[in-house]
C-alpha positions in Angstrom: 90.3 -43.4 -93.7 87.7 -41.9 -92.0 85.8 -42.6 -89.0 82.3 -41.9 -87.3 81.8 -41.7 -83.8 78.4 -43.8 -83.5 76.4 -44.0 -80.3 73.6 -46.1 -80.0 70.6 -45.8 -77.9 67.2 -47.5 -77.2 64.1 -46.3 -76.8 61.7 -47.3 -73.8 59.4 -48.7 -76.7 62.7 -50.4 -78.1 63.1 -48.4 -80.9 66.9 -47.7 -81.9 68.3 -43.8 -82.1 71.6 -43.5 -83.9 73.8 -40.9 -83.3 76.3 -40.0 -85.6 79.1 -37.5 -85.4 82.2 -36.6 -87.0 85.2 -37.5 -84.9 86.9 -34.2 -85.1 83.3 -32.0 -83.5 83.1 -34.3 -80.2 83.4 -32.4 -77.3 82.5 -29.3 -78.9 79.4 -26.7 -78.8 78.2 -24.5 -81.6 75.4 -22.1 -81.4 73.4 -19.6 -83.9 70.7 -17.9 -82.7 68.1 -20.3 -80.6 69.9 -22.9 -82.4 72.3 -25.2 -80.9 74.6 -28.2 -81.4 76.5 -29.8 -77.9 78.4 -32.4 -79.4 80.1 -32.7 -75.4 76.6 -34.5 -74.5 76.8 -38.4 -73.6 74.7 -38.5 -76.6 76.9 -38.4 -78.9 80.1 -39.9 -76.8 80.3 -43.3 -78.9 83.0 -45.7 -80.8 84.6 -45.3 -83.5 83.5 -46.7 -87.1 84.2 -46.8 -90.2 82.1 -46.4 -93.1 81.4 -49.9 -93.8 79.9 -50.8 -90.1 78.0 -47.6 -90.5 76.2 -48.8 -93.5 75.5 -52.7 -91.8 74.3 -50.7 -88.6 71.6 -48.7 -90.6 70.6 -51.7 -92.3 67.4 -51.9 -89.3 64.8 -49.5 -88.8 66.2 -46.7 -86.6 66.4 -43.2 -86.3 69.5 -41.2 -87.4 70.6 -37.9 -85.9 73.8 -37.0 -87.7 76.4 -34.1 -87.3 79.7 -32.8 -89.3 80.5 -32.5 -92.9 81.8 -35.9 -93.5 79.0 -38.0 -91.5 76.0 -36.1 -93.4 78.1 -36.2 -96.6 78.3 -40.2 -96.2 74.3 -39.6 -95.2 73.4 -38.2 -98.2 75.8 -40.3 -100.6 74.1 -43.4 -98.7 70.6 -42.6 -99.9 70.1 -41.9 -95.9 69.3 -38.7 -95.6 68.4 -35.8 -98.3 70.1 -32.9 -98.9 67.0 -30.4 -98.5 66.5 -31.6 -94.7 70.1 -31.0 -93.7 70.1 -27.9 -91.3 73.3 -25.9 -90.6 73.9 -24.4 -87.3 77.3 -22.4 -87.3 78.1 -23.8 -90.6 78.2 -26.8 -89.0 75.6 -29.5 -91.3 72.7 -31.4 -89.2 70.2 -33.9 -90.1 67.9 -36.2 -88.8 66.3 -39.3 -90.8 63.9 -42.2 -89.8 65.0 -45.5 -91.7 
């Protein structure tokens, strides 16, 4: 079964940032161009969950920045995200949402 690494972060206006990541990219950088991806950032350093918590968890308002094949996959099946906003730095898939 797969699993996300999720962190989750608050805004000084209390607004909630979710950061999604596949497990297998954490820890690692990829650059193209100006473009770049650090997936070694505390931004992204979260638990591990499951598809199912995923879903409950982006059930409130929030924002969504999401990284690897398998996270925006889930994304776009999800009805989270759309497949024309999904930027690809190093063939790596990116997207950000506002639920």
């Amino acid at each position: 079964m797969f699993k996300m690494i999720v962190k989750i972060h608050k805004t000084a206006e209390g607004r909630k940032i979710v950061a999604i990541c596949d497990n297998n990219l954490i820890g690692k950088r990829f650059e193209e161009g100006k473009l770049q991806l650090d997936l070694n950032s505390a931004f992204y350093k979260g638990k591990e969950m499951g598809k199912e918590e995923v879903k409950e968890l982006l059930k409130e308002p929030c924002i969504v920045n999401i990284v690897g094949e398998e996270s925006v996959n889930f994304a776009l099946q999800a009805g989270i995200a759309n497949k024309k906003d999904v930027l690809r730095i190093s063939n790596i898939p990116h997207v950000e949402a506002i639920i």
